[in-house]
C-alpha positions in Angstrom: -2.0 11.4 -26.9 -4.9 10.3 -24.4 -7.4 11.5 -27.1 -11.1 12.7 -25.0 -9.8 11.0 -21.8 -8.6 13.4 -19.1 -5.6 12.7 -17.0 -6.6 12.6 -13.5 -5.5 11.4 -10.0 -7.3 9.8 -7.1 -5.9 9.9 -3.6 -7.0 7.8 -0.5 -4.8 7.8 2.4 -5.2 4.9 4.7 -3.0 3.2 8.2 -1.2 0.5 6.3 -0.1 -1.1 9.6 -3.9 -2.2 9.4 -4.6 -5.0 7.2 -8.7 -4.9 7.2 -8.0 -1.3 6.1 -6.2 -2.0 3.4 -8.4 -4.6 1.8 -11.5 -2.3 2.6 -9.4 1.0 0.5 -9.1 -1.7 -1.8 -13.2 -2.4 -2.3 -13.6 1.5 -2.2 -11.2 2.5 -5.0 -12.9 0.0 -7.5 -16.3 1.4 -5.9 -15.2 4.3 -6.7 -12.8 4.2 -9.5 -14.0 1.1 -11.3 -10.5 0.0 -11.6 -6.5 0.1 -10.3 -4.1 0.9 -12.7 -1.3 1.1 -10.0 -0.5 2.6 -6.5 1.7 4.3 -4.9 3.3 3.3 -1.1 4.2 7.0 0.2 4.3 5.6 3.9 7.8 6.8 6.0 8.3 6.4 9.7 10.7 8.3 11.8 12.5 6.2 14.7 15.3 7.1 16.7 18.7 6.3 15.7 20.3 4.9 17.9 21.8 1.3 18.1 19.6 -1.8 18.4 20.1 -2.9 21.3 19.2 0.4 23.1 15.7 0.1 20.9 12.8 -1.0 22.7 10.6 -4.2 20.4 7.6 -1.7 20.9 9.3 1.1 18.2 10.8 -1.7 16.2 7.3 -3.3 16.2 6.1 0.1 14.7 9.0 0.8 12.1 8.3 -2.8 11.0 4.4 -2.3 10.4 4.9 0.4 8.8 7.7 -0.3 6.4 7.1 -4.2 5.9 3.9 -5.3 6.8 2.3 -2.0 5.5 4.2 -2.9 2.3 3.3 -6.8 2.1 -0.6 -5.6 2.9 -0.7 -3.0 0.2 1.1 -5.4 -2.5 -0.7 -8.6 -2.1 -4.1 -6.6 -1.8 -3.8 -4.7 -4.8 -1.7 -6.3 -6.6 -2.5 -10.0 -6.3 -6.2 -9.2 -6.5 -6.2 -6.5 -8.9 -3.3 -7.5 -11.4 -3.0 -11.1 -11.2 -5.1 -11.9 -14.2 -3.3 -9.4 -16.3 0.4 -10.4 -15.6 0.5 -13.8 -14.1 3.0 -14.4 -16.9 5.2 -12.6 -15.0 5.7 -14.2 -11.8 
């Protein structure tokens, strides 16, 4: 269906808890690639479970880099820098 273009997949991994990171994957993959067609967020944490108010800030300061902020960084880098012109109908 692709015709002469070959299916492939490039990887990067990156700390999403760090924003400069993030924007610097960013300049590689089009240095690289040329282009983003999407990404995917494969970051997980483990934390203890046990009840908040036995949790100390510094492991909910970790959980919530990882799972927001690395989220926020990776989706208004790519996303809003990459996509924007292509669907701003959408938002």
């Amino acid at each position: 269906m692709a015709g002469g273009n070959k299916v492939s997949l490039s990887t990067f991994i990156v700390d999403i808890t760090e924003r400069a990171a993030i924007e610097g994957l960013l300049k590689n993959v089009i240095d690289q690639l040329g282009f983003v067609h999407g990404i995917t967020n494969n970051a997980c944490i483990i934390q203890p479970f046990i009840k908040v108010n036995e949790l100390g800030y510094e492991a909910i300061e970790r959980v919530m880099n990882v799972i927001f902020y690395g989220i926020l960084y990776m989706t208004k880098t790519f996303f809003c820098r990459t996509c924007l012109p292509f669907w701003k109908h959408t938002l």
